[in-house]
N, CA and C atoms as an extended XYZ file, in Angstrom:
363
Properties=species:S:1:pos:R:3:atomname:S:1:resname:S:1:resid:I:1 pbc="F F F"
N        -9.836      -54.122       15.142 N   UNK     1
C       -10.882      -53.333       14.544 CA  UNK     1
C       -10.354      -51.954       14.149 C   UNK     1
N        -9.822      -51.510       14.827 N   UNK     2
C        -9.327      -49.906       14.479 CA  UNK     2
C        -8.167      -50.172       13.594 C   UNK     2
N        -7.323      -51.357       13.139 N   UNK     3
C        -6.339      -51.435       12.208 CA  UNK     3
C        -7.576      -51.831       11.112 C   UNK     3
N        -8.580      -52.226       11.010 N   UNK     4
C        -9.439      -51.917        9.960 CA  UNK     4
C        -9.773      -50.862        9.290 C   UNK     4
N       -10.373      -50.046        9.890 N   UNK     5
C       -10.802      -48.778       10.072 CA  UNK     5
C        -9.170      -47.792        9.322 C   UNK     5
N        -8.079      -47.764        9.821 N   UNK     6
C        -7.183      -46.803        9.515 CA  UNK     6
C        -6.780      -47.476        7.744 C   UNK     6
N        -7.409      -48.454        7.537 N   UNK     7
C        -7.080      -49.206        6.153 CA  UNK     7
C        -7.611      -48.616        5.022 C   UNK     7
N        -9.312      -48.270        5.979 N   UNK     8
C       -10.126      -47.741        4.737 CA  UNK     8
C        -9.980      -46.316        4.164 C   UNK     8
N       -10.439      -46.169        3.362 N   UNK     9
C       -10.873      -44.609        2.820 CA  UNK     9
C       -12.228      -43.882        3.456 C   UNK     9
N       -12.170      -42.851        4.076 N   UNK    10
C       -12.976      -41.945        4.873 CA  UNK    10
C       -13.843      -41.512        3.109 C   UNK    10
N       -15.085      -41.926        3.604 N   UNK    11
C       -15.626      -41.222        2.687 CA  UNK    11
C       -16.328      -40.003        2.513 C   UNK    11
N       -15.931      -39.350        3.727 N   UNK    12
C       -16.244      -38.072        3.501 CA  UNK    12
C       -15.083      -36.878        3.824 C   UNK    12
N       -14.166      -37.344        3.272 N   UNK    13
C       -13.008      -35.970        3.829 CA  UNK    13
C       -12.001      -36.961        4.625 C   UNK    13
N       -11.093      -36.434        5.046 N   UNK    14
C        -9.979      -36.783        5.852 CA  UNK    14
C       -10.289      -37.558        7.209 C   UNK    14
N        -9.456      -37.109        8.158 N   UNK    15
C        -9.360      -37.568        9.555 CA  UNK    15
C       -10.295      -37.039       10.067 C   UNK    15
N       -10.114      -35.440        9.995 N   UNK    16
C       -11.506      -34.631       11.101 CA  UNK    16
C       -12.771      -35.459       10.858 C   UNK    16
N       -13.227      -35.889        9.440 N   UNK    17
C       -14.922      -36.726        9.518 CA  UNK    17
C       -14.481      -38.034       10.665 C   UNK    17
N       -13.340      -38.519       10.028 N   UNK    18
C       -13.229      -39.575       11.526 CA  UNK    18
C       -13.027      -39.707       12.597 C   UNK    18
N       -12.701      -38.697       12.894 N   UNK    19
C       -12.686      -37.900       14.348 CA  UNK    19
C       -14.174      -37.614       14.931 C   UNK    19
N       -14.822      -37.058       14.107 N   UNK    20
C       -16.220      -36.366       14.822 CA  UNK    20
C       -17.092      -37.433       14.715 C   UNK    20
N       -16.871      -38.409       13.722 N   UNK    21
C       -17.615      -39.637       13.306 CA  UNK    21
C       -17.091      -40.757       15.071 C   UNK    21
N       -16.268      -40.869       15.587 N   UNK    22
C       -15.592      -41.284       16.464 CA  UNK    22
C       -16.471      -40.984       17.421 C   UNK    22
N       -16.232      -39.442       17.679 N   UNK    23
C       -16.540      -39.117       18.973 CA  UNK    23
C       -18.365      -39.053       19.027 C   UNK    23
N       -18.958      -39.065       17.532 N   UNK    24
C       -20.371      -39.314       17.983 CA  UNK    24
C       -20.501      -40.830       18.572 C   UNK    24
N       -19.822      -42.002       17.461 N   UNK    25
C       -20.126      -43.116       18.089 CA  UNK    25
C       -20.225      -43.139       19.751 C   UNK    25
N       -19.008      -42.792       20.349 N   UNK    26
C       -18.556      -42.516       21.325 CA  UNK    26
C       -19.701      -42.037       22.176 C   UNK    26
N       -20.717      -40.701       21.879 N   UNK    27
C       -21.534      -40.476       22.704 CA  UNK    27
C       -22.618      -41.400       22.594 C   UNK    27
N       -22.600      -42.211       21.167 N   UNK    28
C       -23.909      -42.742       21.194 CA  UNK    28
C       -24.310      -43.921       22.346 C   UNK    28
N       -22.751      -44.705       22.428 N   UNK    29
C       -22.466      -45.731       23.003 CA  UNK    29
C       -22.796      -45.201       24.676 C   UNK    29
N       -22.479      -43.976       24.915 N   UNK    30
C       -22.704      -43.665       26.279 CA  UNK    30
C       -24.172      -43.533       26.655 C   UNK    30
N       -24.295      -42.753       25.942 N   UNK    31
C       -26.073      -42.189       25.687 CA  UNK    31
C       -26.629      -44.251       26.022 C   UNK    31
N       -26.667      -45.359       24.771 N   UNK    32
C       -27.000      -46.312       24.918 CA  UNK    32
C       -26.920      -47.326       26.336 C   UNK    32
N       -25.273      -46.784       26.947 N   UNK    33
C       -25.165      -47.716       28.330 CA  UNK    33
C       -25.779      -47.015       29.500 C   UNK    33
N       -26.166      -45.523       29.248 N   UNK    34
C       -26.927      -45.091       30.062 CA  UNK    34
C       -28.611      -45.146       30.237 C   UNK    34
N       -29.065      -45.528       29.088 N   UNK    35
C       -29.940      -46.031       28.927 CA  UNK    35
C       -30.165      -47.639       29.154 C   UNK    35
N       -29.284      -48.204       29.245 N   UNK    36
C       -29.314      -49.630       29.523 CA  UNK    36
C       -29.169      -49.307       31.095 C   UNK    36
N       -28.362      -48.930       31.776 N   UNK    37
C       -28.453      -48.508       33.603 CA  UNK    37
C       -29.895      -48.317       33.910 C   UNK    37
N       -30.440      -47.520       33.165 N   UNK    38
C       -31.623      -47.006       33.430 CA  UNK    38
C       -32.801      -48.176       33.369 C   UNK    38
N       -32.565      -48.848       31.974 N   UNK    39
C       -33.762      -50.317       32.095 CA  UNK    39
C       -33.259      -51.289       33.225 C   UNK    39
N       -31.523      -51.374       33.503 N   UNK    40
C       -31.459      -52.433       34.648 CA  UNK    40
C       -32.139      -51.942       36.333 C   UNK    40
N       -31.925      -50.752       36.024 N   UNK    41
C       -32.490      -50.330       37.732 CA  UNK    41
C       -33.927      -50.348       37.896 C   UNK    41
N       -34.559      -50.211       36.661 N   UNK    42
C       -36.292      -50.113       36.620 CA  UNK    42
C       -36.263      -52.016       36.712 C   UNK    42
N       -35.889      -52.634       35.822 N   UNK    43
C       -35.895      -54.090       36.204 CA  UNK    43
C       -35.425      -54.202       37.368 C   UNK    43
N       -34.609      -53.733       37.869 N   UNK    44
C       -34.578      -54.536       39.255 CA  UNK    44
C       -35.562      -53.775       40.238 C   UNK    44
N       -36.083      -52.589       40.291 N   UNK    45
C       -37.477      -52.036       41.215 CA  UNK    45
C       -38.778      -53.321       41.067 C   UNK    45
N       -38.479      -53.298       39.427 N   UNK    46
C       -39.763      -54.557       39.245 CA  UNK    46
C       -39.394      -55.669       40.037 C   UNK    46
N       -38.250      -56.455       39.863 N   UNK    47
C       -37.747      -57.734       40.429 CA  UNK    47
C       -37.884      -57.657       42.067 C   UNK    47
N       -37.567      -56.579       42.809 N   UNK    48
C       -38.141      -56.419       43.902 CA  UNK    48
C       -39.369      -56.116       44.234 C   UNK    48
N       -39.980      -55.406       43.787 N   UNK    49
C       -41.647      -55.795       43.793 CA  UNK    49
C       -42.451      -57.008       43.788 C   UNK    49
N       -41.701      -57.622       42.694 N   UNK    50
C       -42.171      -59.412       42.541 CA  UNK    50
C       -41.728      -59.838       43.397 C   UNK    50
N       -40.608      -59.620       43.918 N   UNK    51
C       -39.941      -60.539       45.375 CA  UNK    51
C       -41.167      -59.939       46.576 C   UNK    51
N       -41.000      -59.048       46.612 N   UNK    52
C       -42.098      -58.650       47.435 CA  UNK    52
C       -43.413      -59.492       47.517 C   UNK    52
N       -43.983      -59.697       46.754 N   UNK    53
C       -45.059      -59.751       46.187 CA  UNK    53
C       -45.099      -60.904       46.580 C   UNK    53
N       -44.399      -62.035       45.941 N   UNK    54
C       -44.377      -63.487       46.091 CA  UNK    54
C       -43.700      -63.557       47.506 C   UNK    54
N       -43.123      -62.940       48.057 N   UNK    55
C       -42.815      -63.351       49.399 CA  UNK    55
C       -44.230      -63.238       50.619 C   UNK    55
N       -44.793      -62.473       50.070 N   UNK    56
C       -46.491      -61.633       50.441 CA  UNK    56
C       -47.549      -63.221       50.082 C   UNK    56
N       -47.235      -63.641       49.524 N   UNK    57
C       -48.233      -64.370       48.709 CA  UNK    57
C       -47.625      -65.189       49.699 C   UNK    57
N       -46.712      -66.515       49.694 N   UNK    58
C       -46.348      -67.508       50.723 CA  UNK    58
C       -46.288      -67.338       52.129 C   UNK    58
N       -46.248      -65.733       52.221 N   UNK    59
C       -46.729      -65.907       54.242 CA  UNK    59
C       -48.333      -66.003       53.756 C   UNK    59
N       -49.466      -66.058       53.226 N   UNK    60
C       -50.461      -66.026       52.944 CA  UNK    60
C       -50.505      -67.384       52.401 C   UNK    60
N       -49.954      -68.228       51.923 N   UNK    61
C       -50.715      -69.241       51.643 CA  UNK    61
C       -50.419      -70.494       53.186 C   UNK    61
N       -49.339      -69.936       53.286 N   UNK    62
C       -48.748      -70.543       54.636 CA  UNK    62
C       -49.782      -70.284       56.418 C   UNK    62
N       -50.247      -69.199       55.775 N   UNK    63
C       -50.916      -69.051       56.833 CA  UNK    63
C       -52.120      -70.182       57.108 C   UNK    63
N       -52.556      -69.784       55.571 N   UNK    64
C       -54.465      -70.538       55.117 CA  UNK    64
C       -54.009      -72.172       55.751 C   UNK    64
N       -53.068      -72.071       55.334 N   UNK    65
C       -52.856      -73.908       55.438 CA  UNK    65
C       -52.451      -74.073       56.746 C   UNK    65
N       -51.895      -73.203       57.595 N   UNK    66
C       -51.914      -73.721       59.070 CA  UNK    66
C       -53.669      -73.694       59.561 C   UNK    66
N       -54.400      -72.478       59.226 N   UNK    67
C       -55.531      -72.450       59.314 CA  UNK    67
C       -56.938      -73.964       59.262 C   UNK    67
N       -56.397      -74.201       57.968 N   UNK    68
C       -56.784      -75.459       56.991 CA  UNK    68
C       -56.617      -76.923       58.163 C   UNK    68
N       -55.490      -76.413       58.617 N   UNK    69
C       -54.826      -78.023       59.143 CA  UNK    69
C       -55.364      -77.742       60.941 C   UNK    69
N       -55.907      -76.864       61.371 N   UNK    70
C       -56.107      -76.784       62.797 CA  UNK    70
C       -58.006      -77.081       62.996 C   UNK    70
N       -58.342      -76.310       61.494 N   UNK    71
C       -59.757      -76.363       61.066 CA  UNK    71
C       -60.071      -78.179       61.215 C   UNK    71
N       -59.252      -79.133       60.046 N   UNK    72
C       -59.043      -80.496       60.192 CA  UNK    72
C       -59.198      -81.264       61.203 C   UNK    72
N       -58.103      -81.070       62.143 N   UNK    73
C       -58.029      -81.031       63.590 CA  UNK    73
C       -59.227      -81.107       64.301 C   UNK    73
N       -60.002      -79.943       64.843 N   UNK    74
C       -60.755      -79.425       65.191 CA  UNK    74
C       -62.354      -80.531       64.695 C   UNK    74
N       -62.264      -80.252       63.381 N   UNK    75
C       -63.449      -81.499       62.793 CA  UNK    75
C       -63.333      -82.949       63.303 C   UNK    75
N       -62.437      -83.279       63.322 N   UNK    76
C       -61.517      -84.953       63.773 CA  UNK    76
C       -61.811      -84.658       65.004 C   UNK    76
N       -62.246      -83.921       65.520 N   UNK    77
C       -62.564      -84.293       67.114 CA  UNK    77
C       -64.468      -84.288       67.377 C   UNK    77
N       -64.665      -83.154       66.272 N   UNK    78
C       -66.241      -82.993       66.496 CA  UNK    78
C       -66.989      -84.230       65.975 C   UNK    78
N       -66.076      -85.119       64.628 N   UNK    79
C       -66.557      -86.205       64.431 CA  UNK    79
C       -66.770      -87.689       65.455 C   UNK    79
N       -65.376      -87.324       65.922 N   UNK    80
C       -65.694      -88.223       67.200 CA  UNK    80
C       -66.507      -88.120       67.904 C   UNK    80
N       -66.474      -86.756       68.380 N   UNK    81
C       -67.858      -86.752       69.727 CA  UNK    81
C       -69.230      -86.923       69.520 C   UNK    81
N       -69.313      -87.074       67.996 N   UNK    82
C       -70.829      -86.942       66.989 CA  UNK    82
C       -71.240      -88.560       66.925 C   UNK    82
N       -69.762      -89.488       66.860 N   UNK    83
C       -70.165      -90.607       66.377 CA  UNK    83
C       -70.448      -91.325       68.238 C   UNK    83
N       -69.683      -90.643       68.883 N   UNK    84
C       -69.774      -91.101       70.290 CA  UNK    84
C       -71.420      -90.792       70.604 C   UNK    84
N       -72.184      -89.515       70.733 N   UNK    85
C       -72.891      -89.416       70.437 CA  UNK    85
C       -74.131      -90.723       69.789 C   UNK    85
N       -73.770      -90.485       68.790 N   UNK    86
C       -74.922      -91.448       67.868 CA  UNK    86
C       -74.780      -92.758       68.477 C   UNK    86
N       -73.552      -93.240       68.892 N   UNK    87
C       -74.014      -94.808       69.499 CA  UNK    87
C       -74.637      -94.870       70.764 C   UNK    87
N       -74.387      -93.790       70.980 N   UNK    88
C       -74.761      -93.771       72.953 CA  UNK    88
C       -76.587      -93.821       72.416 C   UNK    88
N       -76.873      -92.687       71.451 N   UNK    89
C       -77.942      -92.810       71.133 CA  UNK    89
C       -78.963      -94.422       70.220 C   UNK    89
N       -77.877      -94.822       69.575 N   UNK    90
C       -78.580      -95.964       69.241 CA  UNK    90
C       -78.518      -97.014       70.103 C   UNK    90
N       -77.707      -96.982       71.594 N   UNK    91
C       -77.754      -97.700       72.362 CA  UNK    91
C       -79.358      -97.841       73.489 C   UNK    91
N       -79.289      -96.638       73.253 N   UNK    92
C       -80.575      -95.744       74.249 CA  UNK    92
C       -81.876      -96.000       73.450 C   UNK    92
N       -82.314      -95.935       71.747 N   UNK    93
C       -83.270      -96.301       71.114 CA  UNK    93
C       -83.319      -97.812       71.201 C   UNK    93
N       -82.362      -98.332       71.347 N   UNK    94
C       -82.557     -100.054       71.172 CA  UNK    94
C       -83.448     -100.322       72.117 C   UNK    94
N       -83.815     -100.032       73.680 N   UNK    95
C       -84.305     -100.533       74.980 CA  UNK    95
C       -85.892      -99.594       74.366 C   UNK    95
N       -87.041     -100.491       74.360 N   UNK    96
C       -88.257      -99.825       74.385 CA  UNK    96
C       -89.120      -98.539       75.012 C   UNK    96
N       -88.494      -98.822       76.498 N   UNK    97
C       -88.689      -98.025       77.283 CA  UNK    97
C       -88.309      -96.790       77.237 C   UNK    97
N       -86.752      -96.482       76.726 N   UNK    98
C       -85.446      -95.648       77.036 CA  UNK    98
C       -86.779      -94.845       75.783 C   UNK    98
N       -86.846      -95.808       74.591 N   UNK    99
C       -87.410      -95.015       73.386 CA  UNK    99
C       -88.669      -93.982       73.381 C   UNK    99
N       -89.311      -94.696       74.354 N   UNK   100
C       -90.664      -93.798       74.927 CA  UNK   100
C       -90.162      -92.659       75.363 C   UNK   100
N       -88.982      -92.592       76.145 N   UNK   101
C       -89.242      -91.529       77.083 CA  UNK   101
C       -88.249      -90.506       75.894 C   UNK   101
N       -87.473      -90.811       75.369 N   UNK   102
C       -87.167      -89.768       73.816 CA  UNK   102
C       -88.058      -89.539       73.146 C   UNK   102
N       -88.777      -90.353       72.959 N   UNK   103
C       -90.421      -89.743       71.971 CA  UNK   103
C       -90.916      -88.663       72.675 C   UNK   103
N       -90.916      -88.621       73.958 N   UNK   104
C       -91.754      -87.655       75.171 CA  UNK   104
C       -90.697      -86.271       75.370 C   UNK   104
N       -89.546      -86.356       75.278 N   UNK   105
C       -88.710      -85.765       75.758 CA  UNK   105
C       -88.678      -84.319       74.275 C   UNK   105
N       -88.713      -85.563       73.530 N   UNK   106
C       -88.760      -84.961       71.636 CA  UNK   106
C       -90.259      -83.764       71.552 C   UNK   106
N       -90.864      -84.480       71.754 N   UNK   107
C       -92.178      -84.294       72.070 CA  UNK   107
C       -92.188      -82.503       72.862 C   UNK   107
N       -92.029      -82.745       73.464 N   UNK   108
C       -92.173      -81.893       74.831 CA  UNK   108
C       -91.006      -80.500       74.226 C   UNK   108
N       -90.246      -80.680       73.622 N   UNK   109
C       -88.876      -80.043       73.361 CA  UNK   109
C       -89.867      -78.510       72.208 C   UNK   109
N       -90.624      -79.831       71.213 N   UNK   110
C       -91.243      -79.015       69.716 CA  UNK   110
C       -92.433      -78.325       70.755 C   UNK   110
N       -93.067      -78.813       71.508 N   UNK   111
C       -94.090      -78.165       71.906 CA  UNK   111
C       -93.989      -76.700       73.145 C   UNK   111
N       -92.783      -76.532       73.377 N   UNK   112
C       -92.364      -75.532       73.987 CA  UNK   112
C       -91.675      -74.682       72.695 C   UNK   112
N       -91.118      -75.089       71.747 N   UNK   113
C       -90.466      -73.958       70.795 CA  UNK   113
C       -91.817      -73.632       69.972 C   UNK   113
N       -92.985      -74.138       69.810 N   UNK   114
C       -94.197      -73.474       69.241 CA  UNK   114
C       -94.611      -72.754       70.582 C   UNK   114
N       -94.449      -73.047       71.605 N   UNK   115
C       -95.300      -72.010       72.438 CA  UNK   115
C       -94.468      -70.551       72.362 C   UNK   115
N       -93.014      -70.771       72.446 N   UNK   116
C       -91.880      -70.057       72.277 CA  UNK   116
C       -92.067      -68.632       71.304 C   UNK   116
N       -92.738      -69.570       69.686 N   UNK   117
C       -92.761      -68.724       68.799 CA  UNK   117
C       -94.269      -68.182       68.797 C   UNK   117
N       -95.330      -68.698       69.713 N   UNK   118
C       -96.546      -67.708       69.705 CA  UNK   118
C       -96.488      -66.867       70.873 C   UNK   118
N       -95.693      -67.509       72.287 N   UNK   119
C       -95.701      -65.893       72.768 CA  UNK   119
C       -94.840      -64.797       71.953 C   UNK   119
N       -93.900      -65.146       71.156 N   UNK   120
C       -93.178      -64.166       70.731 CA  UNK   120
C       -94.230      -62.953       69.639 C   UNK   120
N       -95.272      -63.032       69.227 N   UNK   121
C       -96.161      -62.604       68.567 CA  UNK   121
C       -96.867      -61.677       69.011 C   UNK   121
């Protein structure tokens, strides 16, 4: 490139225009890579922020989902004891007798939560 350059004709004067013509390139190029330092270090503040950020975000989704999966858990047992429950109970409605005394028991349960809510008055 510079055996190019010494080929041509300076079109403005001698060596000195190519000299000062030189040494501006010269600053411009500095001026430009210093300005490029400057966008790589602001990109990388950003790029760590996003690392941040997304590293922030997966202890958070990681959390919900241990949450999620103990919540699961937790239901899988209340369902059992619900369905244990309900048969014991449809075992207990099947016998006539057993059924009377749940009608009475039922009975007796509503008629204390109305007394409940008129002494409360």
């Amino acid at each position: 490139m510079a055996a190019v350059r010494d080929r041509r004709q300076p079109l403005f004067g001698g060596s000195a225009a190519t000299a000062t013509l030189e040494d501006r390139s010269h600053v411009d190029l500095e001026a430009l890579e210093a300005e490029n330092d400057r966008g790589i270090a602001a990109l990388g503040d950003r790029v760590g922020a996003l690392r941040g950020i997304t590293t922030g975000i997966h202890g958070e989704a990681e959390s919900q989902h241990r949450l999620l999966e103990n919540m699961a858990l937790s239901m899988d047992g209340v369902q059992l004891s619900l369905r244990a429950t309900a048969d014991k109970m449809a075992k207990v409605m099947s016998e006539p007798q057993k059924r009377r005394m749940v009608y009475m028991a039922g009975a007796a349960a509503v008629l204390l939560f109305f007394l409940y809510l008129w002494l409360q008055r």
